[in-house]
N, C-alpha and C positions, 0 to 999 in steps of 0.2 A: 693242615692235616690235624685230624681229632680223631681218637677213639670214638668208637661208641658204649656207651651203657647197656650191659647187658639185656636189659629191661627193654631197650630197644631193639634190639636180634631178635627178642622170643617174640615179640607184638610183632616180626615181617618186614621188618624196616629193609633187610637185604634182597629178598623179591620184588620189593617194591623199586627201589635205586635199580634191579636189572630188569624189570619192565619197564622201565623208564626209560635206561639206556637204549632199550631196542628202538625209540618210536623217534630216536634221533635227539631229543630235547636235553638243553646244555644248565638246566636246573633240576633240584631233584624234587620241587614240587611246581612243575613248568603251568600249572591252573591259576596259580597263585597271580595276580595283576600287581602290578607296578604303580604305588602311590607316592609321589615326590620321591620317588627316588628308592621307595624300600618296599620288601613284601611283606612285611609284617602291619600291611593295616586290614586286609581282612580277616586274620586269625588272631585281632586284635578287638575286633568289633566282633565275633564270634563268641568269644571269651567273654565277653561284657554282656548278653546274651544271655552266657549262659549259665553268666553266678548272678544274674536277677533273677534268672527260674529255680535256679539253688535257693536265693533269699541270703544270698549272701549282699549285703549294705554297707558294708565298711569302703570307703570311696577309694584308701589305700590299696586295696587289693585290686592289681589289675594285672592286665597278659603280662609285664614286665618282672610282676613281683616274682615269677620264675625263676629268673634271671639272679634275684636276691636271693632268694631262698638258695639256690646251688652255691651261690659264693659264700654264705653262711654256713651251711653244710661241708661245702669243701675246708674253709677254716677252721672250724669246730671239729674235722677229722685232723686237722694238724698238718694238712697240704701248705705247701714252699708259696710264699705271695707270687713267687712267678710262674709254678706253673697254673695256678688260680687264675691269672689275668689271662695266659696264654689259651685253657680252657672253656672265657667266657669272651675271649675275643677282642679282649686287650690290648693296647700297646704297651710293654715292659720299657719305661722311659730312660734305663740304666743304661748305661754306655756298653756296661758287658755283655747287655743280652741284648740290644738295640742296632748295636754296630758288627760287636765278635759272636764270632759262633753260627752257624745255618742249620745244622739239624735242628729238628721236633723234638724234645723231648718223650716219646710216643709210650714207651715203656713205661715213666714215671705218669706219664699223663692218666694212661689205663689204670695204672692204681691207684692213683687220685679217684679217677671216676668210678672202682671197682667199690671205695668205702661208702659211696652214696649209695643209701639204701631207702628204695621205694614203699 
């Protein structure tokens, strides 16, 4: 379980998850194809697409740099390294958050995600 980013609510992200639900499909972007094992290669190849018509060249920059830039962002607001990893989908390797404990953190997580500002 994860919060969402505001930013995502107001763009329809919650219409979207309940049209989805209606047509029976158990992903919430059920279009998306299945390469080796993960969906993230066409919104990967999209992305690459679509910072060469930007004229963006830096080879560094790709769909995952995402990925860094949030954990950058979440550390630079001063978020706990566990729930960082728990928000970007991490395994917390600690014994105390690995083995004890089953709740989400959900509270702390939303406010982690509320200091990211778009």
């Amino acid at each position: 379980m994860l919060p969402l980013h505001h930013a995502l609510i107001e763009l329809g992200l919650l219409p979207h998850v309940e049209s989805v639900r209606t047509t029976g499909a158990n992903r919430l972007f059920p279009e998306l194809e299945t390469v080796r094992g993960k969906q993230g290669h066409a919104p990967s190849k999209w992305f690459g697409r679509y910072k060469t018509k930007k004229g963006i060249t830096d080879p560094r920059k790709t769909f995952h740099s995402f990925r860094h830039t949030l954990i950058d962002d979440l550390r630079d607001a001063g978020v706990q390294d566990s729930l960082i990893k728990r928000i970007a989908g991490h395994e917390d390797g600690a014994v105390t958050f690995s083995i004890y404990g089953s709740r989400s953190p959900l509270k702390a997580m939303a406010e982690a995600m509320s200091q990211i500002t778009l």
